[in-house]
Each structure stands twice: as structure tokens, then as C-alpha cells.
C-alpha positions as CSV (number, residue, x, y, z in Angstrom):
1,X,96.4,63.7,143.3
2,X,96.4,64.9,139.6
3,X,94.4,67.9,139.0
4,X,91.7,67.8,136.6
5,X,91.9,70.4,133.0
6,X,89.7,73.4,135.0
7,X,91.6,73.1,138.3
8,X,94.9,73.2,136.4
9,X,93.4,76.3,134.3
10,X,92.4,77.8,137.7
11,X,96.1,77.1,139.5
12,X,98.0,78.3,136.1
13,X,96.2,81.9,136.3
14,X,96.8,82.4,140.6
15,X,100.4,81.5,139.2
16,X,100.7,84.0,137.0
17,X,99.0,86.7,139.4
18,X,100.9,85.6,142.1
19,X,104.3,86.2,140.6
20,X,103.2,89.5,138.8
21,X,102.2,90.7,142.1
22,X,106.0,89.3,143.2
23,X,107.7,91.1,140.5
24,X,105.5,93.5,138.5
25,X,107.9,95.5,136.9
26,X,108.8,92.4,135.0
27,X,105.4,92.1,133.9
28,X,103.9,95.5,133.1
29,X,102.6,96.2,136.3
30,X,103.7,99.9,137.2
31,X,103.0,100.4,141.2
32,X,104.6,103.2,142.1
33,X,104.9,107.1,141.0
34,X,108.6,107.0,140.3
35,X,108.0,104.0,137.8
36,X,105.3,105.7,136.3
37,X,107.7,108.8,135.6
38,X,110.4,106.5,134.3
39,X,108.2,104.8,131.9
40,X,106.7,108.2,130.6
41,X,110.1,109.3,130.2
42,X,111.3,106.5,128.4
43,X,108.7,106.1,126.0
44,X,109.4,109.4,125.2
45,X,113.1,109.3,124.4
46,X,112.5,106.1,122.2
47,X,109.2,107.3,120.4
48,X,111.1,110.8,119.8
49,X,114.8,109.4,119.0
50,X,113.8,106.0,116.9
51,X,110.3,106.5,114.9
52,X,111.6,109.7,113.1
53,X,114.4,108.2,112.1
54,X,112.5,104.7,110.9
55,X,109.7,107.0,109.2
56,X,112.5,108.7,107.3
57,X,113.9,105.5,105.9
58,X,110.3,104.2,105.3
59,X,109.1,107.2,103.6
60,X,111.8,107.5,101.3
61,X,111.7,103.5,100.7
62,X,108.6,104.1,99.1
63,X,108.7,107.3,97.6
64,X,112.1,105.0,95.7
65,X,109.5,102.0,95.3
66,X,106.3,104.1,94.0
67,X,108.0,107.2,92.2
68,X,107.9,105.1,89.0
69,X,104.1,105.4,88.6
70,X,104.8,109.3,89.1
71,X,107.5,109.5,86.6
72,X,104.9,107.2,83.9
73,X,103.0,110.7,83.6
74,X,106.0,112.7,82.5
75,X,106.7,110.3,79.2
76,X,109.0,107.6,81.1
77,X,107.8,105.0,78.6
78,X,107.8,107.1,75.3
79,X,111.2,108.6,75.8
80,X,112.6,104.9,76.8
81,X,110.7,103.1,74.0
82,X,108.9,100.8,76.5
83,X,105.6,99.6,75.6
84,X,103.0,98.6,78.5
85,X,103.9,95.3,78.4
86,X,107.4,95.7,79.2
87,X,106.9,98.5,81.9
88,X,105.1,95.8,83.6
89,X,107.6,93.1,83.6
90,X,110.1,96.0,85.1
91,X,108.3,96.4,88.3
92,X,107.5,92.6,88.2
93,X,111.6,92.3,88.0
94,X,111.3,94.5,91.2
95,X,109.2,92.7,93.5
96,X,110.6,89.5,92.4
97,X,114.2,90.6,93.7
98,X,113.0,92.6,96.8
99,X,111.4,89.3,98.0
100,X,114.4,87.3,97.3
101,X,116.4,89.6,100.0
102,X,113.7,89.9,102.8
103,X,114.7,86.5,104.6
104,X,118.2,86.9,104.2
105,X,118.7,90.7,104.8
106,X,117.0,89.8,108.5
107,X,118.7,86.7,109.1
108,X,122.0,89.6,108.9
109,X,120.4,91.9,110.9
110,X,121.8,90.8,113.9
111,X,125.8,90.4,112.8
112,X,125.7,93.3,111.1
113,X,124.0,95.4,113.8
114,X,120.8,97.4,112.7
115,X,122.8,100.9,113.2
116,X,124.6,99.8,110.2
117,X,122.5,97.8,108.0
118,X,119.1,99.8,107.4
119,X,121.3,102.5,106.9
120,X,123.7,100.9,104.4
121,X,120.8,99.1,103.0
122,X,119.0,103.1,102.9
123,X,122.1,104.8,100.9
124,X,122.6,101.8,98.4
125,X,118.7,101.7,97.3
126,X,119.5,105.8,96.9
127,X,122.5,105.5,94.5
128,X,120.5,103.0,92.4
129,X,117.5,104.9,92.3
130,X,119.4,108.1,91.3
131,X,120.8,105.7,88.4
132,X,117.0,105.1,86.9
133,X,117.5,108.8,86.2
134,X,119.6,108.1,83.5
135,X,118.3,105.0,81.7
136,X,118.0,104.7,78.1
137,X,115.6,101.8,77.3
138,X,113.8,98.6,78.7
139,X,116.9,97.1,79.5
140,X,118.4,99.0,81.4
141,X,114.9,100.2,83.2
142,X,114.8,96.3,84.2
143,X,118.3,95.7,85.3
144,X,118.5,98.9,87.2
145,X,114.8,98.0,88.7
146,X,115.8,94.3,89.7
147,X,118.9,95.7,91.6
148,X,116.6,98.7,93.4
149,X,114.8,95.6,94.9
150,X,118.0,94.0,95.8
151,X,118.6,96.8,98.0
152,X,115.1,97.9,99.3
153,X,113.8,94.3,100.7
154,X,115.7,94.4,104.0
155,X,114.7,97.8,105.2
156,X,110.9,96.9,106.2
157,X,111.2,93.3,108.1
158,X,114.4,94.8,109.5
159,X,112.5,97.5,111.2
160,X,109.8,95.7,112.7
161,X,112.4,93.2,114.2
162,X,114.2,96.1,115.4
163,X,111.4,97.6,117.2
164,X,110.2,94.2,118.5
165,X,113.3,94.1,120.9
166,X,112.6,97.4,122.1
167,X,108.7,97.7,122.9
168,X,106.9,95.0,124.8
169,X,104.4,93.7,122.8
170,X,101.4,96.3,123.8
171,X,103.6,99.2,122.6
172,X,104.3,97.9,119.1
173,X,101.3,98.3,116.9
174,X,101.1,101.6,117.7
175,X,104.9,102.2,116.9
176,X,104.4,100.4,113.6
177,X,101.7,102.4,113.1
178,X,103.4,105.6,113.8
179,X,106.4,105.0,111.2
180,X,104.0,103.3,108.4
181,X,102.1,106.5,108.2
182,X,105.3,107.7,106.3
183,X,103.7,104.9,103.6
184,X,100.5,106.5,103.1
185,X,102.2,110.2,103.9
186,X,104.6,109.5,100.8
187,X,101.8,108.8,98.4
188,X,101.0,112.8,99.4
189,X,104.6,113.7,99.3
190,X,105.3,112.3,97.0
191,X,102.4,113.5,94.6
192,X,103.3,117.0,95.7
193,X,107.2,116.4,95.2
194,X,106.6,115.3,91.6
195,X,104.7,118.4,90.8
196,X,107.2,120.4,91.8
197,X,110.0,118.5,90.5
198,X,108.1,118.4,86.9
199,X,108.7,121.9,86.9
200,X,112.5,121.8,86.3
201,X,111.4,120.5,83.1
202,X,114.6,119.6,80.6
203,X,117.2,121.9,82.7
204,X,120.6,120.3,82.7
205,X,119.7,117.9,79.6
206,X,117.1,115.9,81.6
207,X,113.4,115.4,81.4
208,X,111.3,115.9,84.6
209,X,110.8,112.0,84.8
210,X,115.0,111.9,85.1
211,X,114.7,114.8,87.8
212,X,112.1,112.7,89.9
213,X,114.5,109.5,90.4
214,X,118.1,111.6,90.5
215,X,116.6,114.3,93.1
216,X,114.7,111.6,95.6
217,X,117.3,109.6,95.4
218,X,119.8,111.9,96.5
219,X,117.2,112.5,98.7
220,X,117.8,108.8,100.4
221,X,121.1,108.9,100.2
222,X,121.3,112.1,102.8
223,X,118.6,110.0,105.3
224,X,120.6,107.3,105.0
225,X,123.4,109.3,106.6
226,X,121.0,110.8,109.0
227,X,120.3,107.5,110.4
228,X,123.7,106.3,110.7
229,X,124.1,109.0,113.1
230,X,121.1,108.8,115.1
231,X,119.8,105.4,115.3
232,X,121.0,103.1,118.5
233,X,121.7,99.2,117.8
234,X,119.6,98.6,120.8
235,X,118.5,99.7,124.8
236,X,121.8,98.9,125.9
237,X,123.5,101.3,123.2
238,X,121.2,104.3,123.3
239,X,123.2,107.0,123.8
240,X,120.1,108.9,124.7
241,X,119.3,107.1,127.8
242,X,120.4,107.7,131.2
243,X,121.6,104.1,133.0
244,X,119.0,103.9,135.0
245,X,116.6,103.8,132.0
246,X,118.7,101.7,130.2
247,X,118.2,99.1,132.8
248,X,114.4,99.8,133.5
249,X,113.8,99.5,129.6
250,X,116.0,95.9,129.4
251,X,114.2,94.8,132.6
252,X,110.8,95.3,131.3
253,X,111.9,93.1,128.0
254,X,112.0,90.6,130.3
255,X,108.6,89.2,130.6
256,X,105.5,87.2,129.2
257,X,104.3,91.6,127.6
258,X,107.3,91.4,125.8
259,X,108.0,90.7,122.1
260,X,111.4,88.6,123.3
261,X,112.2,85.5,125.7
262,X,114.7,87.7,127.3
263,X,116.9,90.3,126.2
264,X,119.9,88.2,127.4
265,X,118.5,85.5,126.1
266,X,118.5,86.9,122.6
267,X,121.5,88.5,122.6
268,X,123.2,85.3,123.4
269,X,121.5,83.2,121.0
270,X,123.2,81.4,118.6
271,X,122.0,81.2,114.4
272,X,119.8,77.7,114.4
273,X,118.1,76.4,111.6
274,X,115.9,74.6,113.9
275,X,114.3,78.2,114.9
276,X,114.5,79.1,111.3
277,X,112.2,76.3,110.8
278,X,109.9,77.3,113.2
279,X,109.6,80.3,111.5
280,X,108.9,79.2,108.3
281,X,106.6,76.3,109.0
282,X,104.3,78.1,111.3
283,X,100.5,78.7,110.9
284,X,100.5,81.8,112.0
285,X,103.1,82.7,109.6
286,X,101.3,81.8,106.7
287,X,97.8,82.7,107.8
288,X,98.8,86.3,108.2
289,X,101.6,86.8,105.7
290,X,98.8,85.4,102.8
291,X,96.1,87.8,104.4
292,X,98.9,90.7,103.9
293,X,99.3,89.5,100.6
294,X,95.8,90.5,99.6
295,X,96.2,93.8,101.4
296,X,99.5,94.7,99.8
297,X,97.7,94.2,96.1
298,X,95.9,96.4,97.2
299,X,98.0,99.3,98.3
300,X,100.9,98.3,95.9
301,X,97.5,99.2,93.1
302,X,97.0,102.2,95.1
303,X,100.6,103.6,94.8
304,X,101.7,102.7,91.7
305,X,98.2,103.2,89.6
306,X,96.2,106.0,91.8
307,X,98.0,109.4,89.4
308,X,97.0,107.2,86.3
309,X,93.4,106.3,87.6
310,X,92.8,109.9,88.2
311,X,94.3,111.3,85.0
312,X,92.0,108.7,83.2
313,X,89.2,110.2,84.7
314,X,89.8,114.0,82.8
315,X,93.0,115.4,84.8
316,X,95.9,116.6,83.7
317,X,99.1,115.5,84.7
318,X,99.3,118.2,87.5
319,X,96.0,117.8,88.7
320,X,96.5,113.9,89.4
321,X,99.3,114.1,91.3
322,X,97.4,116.8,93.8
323,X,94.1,114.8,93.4
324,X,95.8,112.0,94.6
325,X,97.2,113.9,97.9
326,X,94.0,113.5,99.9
327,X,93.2,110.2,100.3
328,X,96.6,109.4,101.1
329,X,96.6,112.2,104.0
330,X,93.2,111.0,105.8
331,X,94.4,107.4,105.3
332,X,97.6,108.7,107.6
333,X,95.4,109.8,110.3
334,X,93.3,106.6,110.6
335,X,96.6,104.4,110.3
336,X,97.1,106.0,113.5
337,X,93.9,106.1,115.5
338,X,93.0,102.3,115.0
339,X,97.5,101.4,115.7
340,X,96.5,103.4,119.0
341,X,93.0,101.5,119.7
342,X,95.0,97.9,118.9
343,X,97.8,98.8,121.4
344,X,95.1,100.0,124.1
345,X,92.7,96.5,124.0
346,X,95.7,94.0,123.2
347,X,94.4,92.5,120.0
348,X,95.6,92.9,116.9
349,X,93.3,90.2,114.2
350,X,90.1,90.8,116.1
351,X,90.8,94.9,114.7
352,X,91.8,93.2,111.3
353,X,88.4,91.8,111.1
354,X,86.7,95.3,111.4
355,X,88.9,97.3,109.4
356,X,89.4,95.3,106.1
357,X,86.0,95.6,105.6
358,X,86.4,98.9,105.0
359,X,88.5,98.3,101.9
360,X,86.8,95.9,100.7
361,X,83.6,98.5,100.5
362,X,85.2,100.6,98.3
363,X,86.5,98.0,95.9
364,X,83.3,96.5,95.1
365,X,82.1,100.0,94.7
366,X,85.0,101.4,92.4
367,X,85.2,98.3,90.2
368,X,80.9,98.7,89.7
369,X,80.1,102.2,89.5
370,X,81.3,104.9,86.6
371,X,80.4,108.2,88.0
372,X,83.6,109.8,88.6
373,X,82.8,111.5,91.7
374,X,81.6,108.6,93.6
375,X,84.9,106.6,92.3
376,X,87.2,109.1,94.0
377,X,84.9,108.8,96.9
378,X,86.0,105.4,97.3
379,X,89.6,106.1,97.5
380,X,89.0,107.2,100.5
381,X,87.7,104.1,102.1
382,X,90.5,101.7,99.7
383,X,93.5,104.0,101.4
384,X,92.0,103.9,104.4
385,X,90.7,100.1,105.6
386,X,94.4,98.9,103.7
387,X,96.6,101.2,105.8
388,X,95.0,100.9,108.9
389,X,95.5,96.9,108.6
390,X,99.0,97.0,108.2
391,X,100.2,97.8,111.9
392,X,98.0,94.8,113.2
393,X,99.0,92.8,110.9
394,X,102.6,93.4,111.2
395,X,102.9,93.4,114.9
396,X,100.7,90.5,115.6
397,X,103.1,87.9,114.0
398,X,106.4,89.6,115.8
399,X,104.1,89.5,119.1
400,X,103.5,85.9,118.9
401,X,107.3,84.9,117.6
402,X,110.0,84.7,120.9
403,X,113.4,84.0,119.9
404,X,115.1,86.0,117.9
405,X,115.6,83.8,114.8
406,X,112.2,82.2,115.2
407,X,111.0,86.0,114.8
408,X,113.4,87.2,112.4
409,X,112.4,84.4,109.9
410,X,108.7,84.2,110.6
411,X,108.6,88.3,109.8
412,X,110.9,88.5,107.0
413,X,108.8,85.2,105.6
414,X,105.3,87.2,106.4
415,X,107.0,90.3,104.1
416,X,108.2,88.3,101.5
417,X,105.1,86.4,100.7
418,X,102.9,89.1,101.4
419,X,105.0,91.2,98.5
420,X,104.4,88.7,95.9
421,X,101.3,90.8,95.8
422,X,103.6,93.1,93.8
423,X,103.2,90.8,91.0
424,X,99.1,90.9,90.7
425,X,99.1,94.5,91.0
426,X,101.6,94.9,87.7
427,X,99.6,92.5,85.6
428,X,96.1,93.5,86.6
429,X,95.7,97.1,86.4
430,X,96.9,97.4,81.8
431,X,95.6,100.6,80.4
432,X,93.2,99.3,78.1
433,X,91.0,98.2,81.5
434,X,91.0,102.4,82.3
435,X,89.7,103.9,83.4
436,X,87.0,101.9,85.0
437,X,89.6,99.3,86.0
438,X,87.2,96.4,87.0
439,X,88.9,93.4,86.3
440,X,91.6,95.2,88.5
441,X,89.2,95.8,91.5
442,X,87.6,92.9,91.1
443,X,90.5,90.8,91.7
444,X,92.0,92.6,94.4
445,X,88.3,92.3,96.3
446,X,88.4,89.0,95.7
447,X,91.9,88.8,97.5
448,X,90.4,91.0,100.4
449,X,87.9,89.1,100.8
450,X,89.6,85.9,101.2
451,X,92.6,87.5,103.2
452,X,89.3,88.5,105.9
453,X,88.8,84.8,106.3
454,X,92.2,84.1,107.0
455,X,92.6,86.6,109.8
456,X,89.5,85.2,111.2
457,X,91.2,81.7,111.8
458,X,94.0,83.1,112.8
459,X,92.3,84.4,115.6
460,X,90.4,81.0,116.4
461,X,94.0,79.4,116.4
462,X,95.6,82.0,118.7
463,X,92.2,81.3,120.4
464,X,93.1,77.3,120.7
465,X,97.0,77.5,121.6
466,X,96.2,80.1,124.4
467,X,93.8,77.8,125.9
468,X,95.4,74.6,125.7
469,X,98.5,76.8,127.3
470,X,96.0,77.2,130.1
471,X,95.2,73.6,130.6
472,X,98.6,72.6,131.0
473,X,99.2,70.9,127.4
474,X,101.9,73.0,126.5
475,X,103.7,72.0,129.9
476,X,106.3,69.9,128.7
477,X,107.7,73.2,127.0
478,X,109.0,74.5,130.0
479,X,112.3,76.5,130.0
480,X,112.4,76.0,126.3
481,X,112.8,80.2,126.8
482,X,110.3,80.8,123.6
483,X,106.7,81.2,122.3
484,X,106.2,78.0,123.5
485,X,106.4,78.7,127.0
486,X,103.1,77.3,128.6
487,X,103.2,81.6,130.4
488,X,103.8,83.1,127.0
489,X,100.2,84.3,126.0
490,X,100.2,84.9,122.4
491,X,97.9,88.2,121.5
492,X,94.9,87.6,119.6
């Protein structure tokens, strides 16, 4: 006798219960002391041997992609006779490149092993960076800019996918969240490394705008090297891991918590443009990857344009860049507190939904108000509801992707569309607006403000697949091995 929708919804959950109690390792149920000890210990090892390494790369990816705006207030365009216009349409060059390479850098990934790619990827981004110390004029500012994107596109979708085969899915928001501080940690380094750089002044025949690009990238080149050395190409690699956590960490990879279908399963699947196609035509790709989009005007406005804001407001050169270290710094500690919360309750767009608010406060209050005070103020709440949405964000779309092309496309996509934002933040933010800026603001609120609504049906079409899963209407993908696995819950 067929079973009617809430009898099936009832029988598919004892299902579930039933085999987790049969084999709970397999689905993150620890039940013994031993297990416990293993799992400490191996969250250890990976948190203290991987994210370093990743929050290198990452810091010095953007201290390569933002140092530009640093070296604008040491007379980049004057001594390169570039006017405004055509400083714009170098960094537009940029993101226009660096999007270009996201899709296909991951797509490589997997031939080309991560232990050599994001480091290769690292040092060439280095050597071209170092090369923007000795430009002349616009031309070679663009051409030199265009290639730096090239090169630096791969490193960030790369990294999630990387980590998405070796956390299970409640793990990796926090992860992300862990080596994306580095983001909002470089805006601070950075600041402070500019400063000091400045201070070599014209010593060897260079001004201290040349010194920024030749020193941090030199800088890259030697983590590049770092990670070469350090990082693993997966579990079964790690160097650092004694067998029996090797085989504990694969095993646990194994189940509905995970990011994967399988590690085996992965490992032995073969390049299909059907999964590419699944990747690239989902819902959930394009709801969150145009949300992100919004958020990365944002922070792509914050990094390139915060030292010019600030100087617009009375401070010299100096003062900017250490002005602009605090923000950046609290931002960091947020990042990681609400990464931490979304981990610990599972969701990842329901915490979207209370942090972007956050940002979106202190744009409508920067782009309205003139009292400078009360402006900086505001930083603090634009650094910190735009950072703290990035790990969600990020991990939610790699949570809900199994298969490893499926997820390599679908995250590389999300990246690529969501750094077209790039482009708003060049055009948007001319000089003549400073320094109240409130076309600027008022644009990227709007963008906020619409990404909020996207996230929000996101979640009510995580909502709908999860419980048509439960009442059986997803039954006829059984064994397909993939997200569409009536037991593959996708996180909301």
C-alpha cells in the first residue's frame, strides 16, 4: 500500500536515524572517548598545518590586489602621467581578467594538484606585482595590471574547493572564516606596511610607491615557496597525519555532513560538462554569487578607496594609512565570531540575513551625514557587516554542491560573478564625489540592499528542495552519488 507524503516524511527520517545510529562515524556522530580524541587531534593538525598557510596566500593576494590604492597616496598617478580616468580603467582591466581565470583555474585544480597550483598561481601574481614597481605610464600600468589578474583569479575559488574536501560541511564556515580574516587583517597590514615602506623614500632610484609593489611582491613570491613546502594535496597526502587519522578524516568525508559524495567518489571522477552545467545553471549559484556581488562592491570600495576617504577628510598621507588600521582590525575579530556561530547552528543565509544589515547601516549613514567623526564611525559597521558575510556566503554554495565538478564550477562561477563588483567600485567612487562620496554609498546600499533579498530566497529555496527531499520527490535520484541524493540535506 503506497504511503501517503507525511508517512513517507516520517519513514525517510527513522531511515536516516536508524543508519546513523548503524554507522555514526559516517555521519558525525562521535560515541566514544577515543573518537572524540581523534577528532580533536585532527582538527588540530589540519586547522594548524592548512589555514596558515591559506591565510598567507590570501593575505598577500590582497595586499597584491589593494596595494594600488596605497601606492595612489605616494604620487603613483603624477609620476606615471595617469589622469583619474585612466587609473580607473587600470583596475577595471584587473577585475575583468581575474574573472576570466576563476572558472578555468578551478576546473585545473584537480590535474594539476592544489600543492602545485595555488602555489605556482601565488609566485607568478608576485613577479608581476614586483614588475608594477617599475612602470612608466598608463600603458604599461594597464597591461601589467590585466596580467596581475591573470594570475590572482585562481587562488580564492581554489581554496574554498580545497577545503571543501577536507572539512565536512559544519567545519567550513568557520575555516573560511579563519583564513579570510587575512582579507580584512591586510587592509591593517597593509596600511601599516605602506607607512613604513614610504619611508625608504627615493633610495636606489625609486619612489616609495615603486618600493610598495617591488617589496610585497617579493614578499609573495617567498609564501609562495612556503606553501609549496607545506601544503598537502589532500587527507590521503598529509604528511602530518598519522594512518590512522588519515583514514578517520577520509571516512568522515564519507557522509550526508560532508561537502563531497565521497572521497572515492571524487577522486575517481571523470571531467563532465554535464556537472559543469549543473554548476553553472543552478539557482543557488546565481542567488548567492549576485548577493556576493553587492557585498564585494562593497569591500572592493573599502580596500581600494578607505586611505583616500580618510585623507579627504584632513589627514596626511601617514595618518590615512594608520587611520585606516582600525576598522579593518575589529572587522577581523567579528569575521570570526559570527564564521564560529554559523558552524555551531548549521546555517549559513539565515546569519546572512542578520549580518548584512549591519553594512547596510553604515552606508546609508556615510553617504547622508558630513560630520567627519560620525563618518569614520561608520567604517566600523561597513568593514564589519561585509566581512562577516563572506564565510557564509562562501561556504554555503560549496556545502550545497557534491561532486566535484558540480562544485568546482558552481564556486568558481559564484567568484567570478560576484567580482564583477570590481567594476562598480572603480567607476563609482571619482574624486570629484570626495569626500562625501554619496553617489558612491548610495549605490553600493542600494546593491546591499538588493543582495539581502536574494539571500532571503535563497533560503526559502533551500527551504523547498529540503522538504520535497523529505517527501520522497527527489527519489528517483537515487545512487546518482550527488546533491541530488534524496539523503543529502542541503544547509540553509
Amino acid at each position: 500500500m503506497a504511503l501517503s507524503s507525511e508517512e513517507t516524511e516520517k519513514q525517510t527520517g527513522r531511515d536516516i536515524d536508524e543508519l546513523e545510529k548503524k554507522e555514526p562515524r559516517l555521519h558525525g556522530g562521535i560515541v566514544t572517548e577515543d573518537e572524540k580524541r581523534l577528532l580533536r587531534g585532527l582538527l588540530w593538525k589540519l586547522d594548524t598545518r592548512i589555514l596558515p598557510v591559506l591565510a598567507l596566500l590570501f593575505l598577500c593576494s590582497f595586499l597584491d590586489r589593494t596595494n594600488v590604492g596605497n601606492a595612489r597616496l605616494y604620487n603613483l598617478e603624477k609620476d606615471t602621467g595617469m589622469t583619474d580616468h585612466q587609473y580607473d580603467i587600470g583596475l577595471a582591466v584587473f577585475y575583468a581578467t581575474y574573472i576570466i581565470s576563476e572558472v578555468p583555474s578551478n576546473l585545473v585544480l584537480k590535474w594539476a594538484t592544489p600543492r602545485v597550483w595555488l602555489p605556482f598561481l601565488t609566485c607568478a601574481w608576485g613577479i608581476i606585482s614586483m614588475c608594477l614597481g617599475f612602470i612608466q605610464n598608463f600603458a604599461g600600468f594597464a597591461s601589467v595590471r590585466a596580467i596581475l589578474g591573470l594570475a590572482e583569479g585562481g587562488l580564492l575559488p581554489g581554496m574554498v574547493l580545497y577545503l571543501s574536501g577536507i572539512y565536512t560541511r559544519g567545519e567550513l564556515a568557520l575555516r573560511i572564516g579563519l583564513f579570510y580574516t587575512a582579507a580584512s587583517l591586510s587592509g591593517a597590514f597593509g596600511g601599516l606596511l605602506a607607512r613604513g615602506l614610504a619611508e625608504i623614500g627615493t633610495r636606489g632610484g625609486l619612489s616609495s610607491w615603486r618600493w610598495i609593489f617591488v617589496i610585497e611582491g617579493l614578499l609573495t613570491v617567498v609564501a609562495s615557496a612556503i606553501a609549496f613546502l607545506l601544503l598537502p594535496n589532500g587527507l590521503a597526502n598529509a604528511r602530518f597525519l598519522t594512518p590512522e587519522e588519515k583514514e578517520y578524516a577520509i571516512t568522515r568525508l564519507q557522509g550526508p555532513n560532508s561537502n563531497s559524495s565521497g572521497v572515492e567518489n571524487e577522486v575517481a571522477e571523470k571531467f563532465s560538462w554535464k556537472e559543469v552545467y549543473r554548476g553553472a545553471f543552478s539557482l543557488q549559484t546565481w542567488f548567492t554569487a549576485c548577493a556576493y556581488f553587492g557585498i564585494l562592491a562593497g569591500l572592493y570600495s573599502f580596500g581600494l578607496f578607505l586611505p583616500t576617504i580618510i585623507a579627504a577628510l584632513g589627514y596626511t598621507a601617514n595618518e590615512a594609512q594608520l587611520w585606516s588600521v582600525i576598522p579593518y582590525a575589529v572587522a577581523a575579530v567579528i569575521t570570526v565570531i559570527i564564521a564560529f556561530i554559523s558552524d555551531r547552528m548549521k546555517v549559513r543565509g539565515i546569519i546572512m540575513l542578520f549580518t548584512l544589515p549591519i553594512a547596510i547601516v553604515g552606508y546609508a549613514v556615510i553617504a547622508n551625514v558630513t560630520n567627519a567623526k560620525v563618518k569614520y564611525g561608520m567604517t566600523f559597521l561597513m568593514a564589519t557587516g561585509l566581512y562577516s558575510s563572506v564565510p557564509p556566503v562562501l561556504g554555503w554554495l560549496s556545502n550545497n554542491s557534491a561532486g566535484h565538478y558540480k562544485r568546482a564550477t558552481a564556486s568558481a562561477l559564484q567568484l567570478a560573478i560576484a567580482n564583477c563588483g570590481g567594476f562598480v567600485t572603480v567607476f563609482i567612487y571619482p574624486k570629484k564625489q570626495g569626500p562625501q562620496y554619496h553617489k558612491g554609498h548610495t549605490i553600493i546600499l542600494g546593491l546591499l540592499c538588493g543582495g539581502w533579498f536574494l539571500i532571503l530566497f535563497n533560503v526559502l529555496h533551500v527551504a523547498r528542495i529540503n522538504r520535497d527531499k523529505r517527501r520522497g520527490k527527489h527519489d528517483h535520484h537515487i545512487g546518482t552519488g550527488d546533491d541530488r541524493e534524496p539523503g543529502f540535506r542541503l544547509v540553509m
